[in-house]
N, C-alpha and C positions, 0 to 999 in steps of 0.2 A: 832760662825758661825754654821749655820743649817745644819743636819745633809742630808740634798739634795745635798748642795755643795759640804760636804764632803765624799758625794759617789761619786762625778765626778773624786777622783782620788784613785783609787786602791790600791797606794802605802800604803797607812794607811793599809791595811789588814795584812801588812808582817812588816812594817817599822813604829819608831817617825823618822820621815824625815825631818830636821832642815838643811837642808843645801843646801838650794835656793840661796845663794850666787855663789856655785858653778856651780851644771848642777841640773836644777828643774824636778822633775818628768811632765810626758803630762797624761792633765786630758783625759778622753776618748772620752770628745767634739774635742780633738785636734786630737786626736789619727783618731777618725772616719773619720775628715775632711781630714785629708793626705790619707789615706788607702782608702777614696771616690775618693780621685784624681790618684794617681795609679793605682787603677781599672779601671777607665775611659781609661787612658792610655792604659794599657794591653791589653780591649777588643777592642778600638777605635781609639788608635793612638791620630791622631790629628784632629777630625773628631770634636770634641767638645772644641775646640782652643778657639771661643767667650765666653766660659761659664768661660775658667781661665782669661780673659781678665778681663770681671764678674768679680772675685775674688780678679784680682788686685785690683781693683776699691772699691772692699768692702773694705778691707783690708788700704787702703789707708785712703779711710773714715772715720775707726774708728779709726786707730791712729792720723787722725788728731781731730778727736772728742776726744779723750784723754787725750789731750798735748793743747788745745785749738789753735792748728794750721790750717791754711789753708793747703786744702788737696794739692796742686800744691806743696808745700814746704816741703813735705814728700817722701822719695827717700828709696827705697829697696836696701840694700846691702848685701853683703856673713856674714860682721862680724863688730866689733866696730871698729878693725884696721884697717879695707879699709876705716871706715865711716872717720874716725879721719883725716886720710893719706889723703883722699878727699879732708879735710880743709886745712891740713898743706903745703901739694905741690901746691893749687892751688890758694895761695895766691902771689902779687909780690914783693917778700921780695927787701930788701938791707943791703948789710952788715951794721952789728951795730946793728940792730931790733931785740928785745928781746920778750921772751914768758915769761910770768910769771906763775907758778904752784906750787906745793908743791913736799917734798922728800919724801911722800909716796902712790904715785898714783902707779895704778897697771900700766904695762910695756905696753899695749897697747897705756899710755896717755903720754910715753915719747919716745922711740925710734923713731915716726916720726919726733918730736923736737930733738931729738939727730942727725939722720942725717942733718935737715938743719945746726945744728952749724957744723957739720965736712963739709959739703959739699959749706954754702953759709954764712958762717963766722956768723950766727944767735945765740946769746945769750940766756941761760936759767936762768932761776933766782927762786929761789926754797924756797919759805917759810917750816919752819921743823912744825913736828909731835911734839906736846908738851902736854902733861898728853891724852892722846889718842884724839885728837883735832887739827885741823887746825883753827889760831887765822885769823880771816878776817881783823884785822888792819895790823898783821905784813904781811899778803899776799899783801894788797895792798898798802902799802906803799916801796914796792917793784916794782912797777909801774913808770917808766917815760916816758919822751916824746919820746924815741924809741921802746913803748911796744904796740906791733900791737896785741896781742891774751894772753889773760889769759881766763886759761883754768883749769878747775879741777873735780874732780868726785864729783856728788851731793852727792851719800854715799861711803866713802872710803872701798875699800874692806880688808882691813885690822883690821879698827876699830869701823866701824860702824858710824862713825863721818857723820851726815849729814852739808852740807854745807847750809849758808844762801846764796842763790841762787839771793833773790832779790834785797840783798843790795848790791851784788857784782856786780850783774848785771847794778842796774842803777848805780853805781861807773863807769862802761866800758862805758855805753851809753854814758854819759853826755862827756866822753870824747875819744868820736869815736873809740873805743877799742872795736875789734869784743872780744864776750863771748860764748865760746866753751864749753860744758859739756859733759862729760860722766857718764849716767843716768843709766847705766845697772842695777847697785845695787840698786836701789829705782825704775825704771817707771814700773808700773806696780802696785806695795805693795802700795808706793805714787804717792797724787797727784801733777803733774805737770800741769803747766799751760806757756808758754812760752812769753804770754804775761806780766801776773802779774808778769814772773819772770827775764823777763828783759834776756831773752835767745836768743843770734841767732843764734846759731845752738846746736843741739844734736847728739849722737851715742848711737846704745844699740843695743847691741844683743841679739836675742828672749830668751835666752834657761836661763836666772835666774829671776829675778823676773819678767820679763813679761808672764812664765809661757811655753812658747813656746818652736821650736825646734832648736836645733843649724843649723849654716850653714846661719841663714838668720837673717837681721837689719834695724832697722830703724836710716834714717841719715835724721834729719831736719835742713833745711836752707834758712833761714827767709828771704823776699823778700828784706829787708834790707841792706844785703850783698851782694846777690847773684851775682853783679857784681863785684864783691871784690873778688870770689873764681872762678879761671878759671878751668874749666877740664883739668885734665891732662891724664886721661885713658878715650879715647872716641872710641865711635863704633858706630856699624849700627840703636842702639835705642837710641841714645844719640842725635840723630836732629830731628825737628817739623814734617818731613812725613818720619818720616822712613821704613813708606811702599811703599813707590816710589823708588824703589830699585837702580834704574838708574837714579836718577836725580841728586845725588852726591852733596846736597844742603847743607853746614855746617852751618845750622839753629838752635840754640840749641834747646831743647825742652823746655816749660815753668819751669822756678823756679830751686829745686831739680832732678825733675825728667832728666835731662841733664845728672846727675853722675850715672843714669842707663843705662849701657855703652851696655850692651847685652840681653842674654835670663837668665830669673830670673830663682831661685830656688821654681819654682812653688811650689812644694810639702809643701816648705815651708811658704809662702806665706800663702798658704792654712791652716797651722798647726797656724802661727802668730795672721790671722783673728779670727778663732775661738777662741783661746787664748785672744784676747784682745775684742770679743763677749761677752764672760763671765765677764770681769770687768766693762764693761757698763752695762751690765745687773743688775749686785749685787748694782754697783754704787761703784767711786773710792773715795768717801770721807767715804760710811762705808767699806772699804778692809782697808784705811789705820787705821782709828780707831780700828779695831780689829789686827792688826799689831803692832800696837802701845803699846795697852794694853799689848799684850803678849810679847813683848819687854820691859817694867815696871815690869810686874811682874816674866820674868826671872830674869832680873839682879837683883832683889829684895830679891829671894829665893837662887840667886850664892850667894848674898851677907852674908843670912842670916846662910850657909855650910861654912861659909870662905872663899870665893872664892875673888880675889880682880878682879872687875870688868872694864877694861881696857875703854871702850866704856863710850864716855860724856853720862850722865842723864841732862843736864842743857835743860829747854826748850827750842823745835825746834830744837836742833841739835841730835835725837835720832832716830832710825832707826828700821829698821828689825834685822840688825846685830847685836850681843853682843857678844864682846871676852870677856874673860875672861882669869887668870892664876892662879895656887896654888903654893904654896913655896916646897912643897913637891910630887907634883908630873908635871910631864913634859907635854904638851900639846898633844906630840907623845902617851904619856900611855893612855891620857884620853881617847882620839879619838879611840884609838886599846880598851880599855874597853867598849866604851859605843855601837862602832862597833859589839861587843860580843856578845852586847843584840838588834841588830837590830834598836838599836839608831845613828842614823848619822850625824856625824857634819863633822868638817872637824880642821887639824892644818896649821895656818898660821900667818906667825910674830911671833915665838914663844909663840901667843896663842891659845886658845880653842877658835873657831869660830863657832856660834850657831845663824842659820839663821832659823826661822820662817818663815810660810806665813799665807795667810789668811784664810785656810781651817786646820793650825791646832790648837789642843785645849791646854785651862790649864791645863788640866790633862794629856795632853803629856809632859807639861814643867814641870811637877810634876814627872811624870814616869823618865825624863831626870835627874832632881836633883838628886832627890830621888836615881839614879843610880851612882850618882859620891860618889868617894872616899870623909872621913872627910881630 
């Protein structure tokens, strides 16, 4: 990646910064665009209200130009658990109805399925984690005729394991089974397309690989369903003229935007757009190729130190993410070592979790090797 891009993020000056998985550094396009909206604020109140309206609208625009979604089917949320919670309560269960997922989704993709089985007798059915991989036969043939939502993360944040999104996806279509994803770990690094992929709804919160700031999300919800998912938190922006203040009309708004129940997290909004300005810009089929590569050729160089590399290499299922473990030293040391040298990863699952983006280089993944114990 050229080195323009990789002056848009600071962090390189002090930091090898591998750990997009968890909270991504804000390049200075995102930076400017919140601290432009704040100042507005400051000197003007609400004086310049149309211009963040503006904002939402860009902002909407380009996530759905990134996901190849219509823009009505793109909804702003605080986080991936409200986007999720959105789908899970506002569906009309019946007891017996099962979700299908896997046993190692991060906790955002099960505690709303956990309360419906304590609350509305709803079953979970969980394909396991096997050689760092979720197998797509054994997930779906966990599938039957009471399975209203399988849902799973396009890349696990534990192992890096990307999901094949499309074959799961038309497995659900063909048999009226909504397909729920959580994309946080991949939209942004990868390309999504929700048509090719047979997706009807997503969640992702801005602040890992979309680059963005925490506090704000995108929740899309394909016209497909949209009758299928009732609102269950609605407010004063949540119907067709919600500027008619007195007319008390419960019309919902078109599509997604319905599960925007109040006043957004402007600031962020603002921080998101610019964040996902720069992927359209660069273009996201060369982000994920350079992603890619530097994902090959880490686990390539862990592997070449000893390292046993936990995350599939098989194609298509490979990510941003690569764990890794050593027999001799614990995931906690490596992180507290390589933290020493202002290299930053992160320990999870008992292993070394090494998230790349697309602004950094092989000669950081070198610098990072190069730093771990034999």
């Amino acid at each position: 990646m050229n080195e323009s891009i990789r002056s848009l993020f600071p962090v390189t000056e002090k930091y090898v910064y591998m750990n997009h998985a968890a909270v991504s550094p804000l390049s200075v396009r995102v930076r400017d665009a919140m601290e432009g909206l704040i100042e507005d604020v400051t000197l003007n109140g609400s004086v310049n209200y149309d211009d963040w309206c503006a904002a939402y609208d860009h902002a909407r625009i380009a996530a759905a130009k990134l996901t190849n979604a219509r823009v009505h089917e793109i909804a702003f949320m605080r986080n991936t658990s409200e986007a999720i919670s959105a789908i899970a309560n506002g569906i009309s269960w019946r007891e017996g109805d099962n979700v299908v997922t896997c046993n190692v989704e991060f906790p955002a993709n099960i505690y709303p399925w956990m309360r419906l089985r304590e609350e509305r007798g709803i079953k979970m059915k969980l394909a396991a984690e096997r050689d760092g991989r979720i197998d797509a036969d054994e997930l779906l043939s966990l599938v039957d005729d009471r399975t209203r939502v399988v849902t799973i993360s396009w890349v696990q944040f534990s192992n890096g394991f990307r999901a094949p999104l499309e074959r799961i996806g038309r497995f659900c279509r063909q048999r009226g089974i909504i397909f729920l994803v959580d994309v946080i770990q991949g939209l942004g690094g990868l390309k999504l397309d929700v048509e090719r992929d047979y997706v009807d709804a997503f969640a992702a919160d801005a602040h890992k690989y979309l680059l963005g700031p925490e506090g704000v999300a995108l929740l899309y919800v394909s016209d497909r369903i949209i009758e299928k998912i009732r609102p269950t938190v609605v407010g004063w922006m949540s119907v067709k003229d919600y500027d008619h203040h007195l007319d008390y009309d419960l019309t919902y708004r078109e599509g997604a935007l319905r599960f925007e129940c109040g006043t957004l997290n402007t600031a962020g909004v603002y921080g998101l757009g610019a964040a996902i300005d720069l992927f359209l810009e660069v273009g996201p089929e060369k982000v994920e190729e350079h992603i890619l590569m530097l994902s090959d050729y880490l686990a390539e160089r862990l592997r070449g130190k000893g390292y046993e590399v936990i995350s599939s290499r098989r194609e298509g299922e490979t990510s941003g993410i690569v764990t890794c473990k050593h027999e001799k030293h614990s995931p906690g040391h490596l992180y507290r070592l390589l933290r020493s040298k202002n290299i930053i990863t992160a320990p999870r699952a008992k292993r070394l979790r090494i998230s790349p983006h697309f602004y950094n280089t092989r000669e950081e993944v070198d610098t990072l090797v190069d730093a771990l114990p034999e």
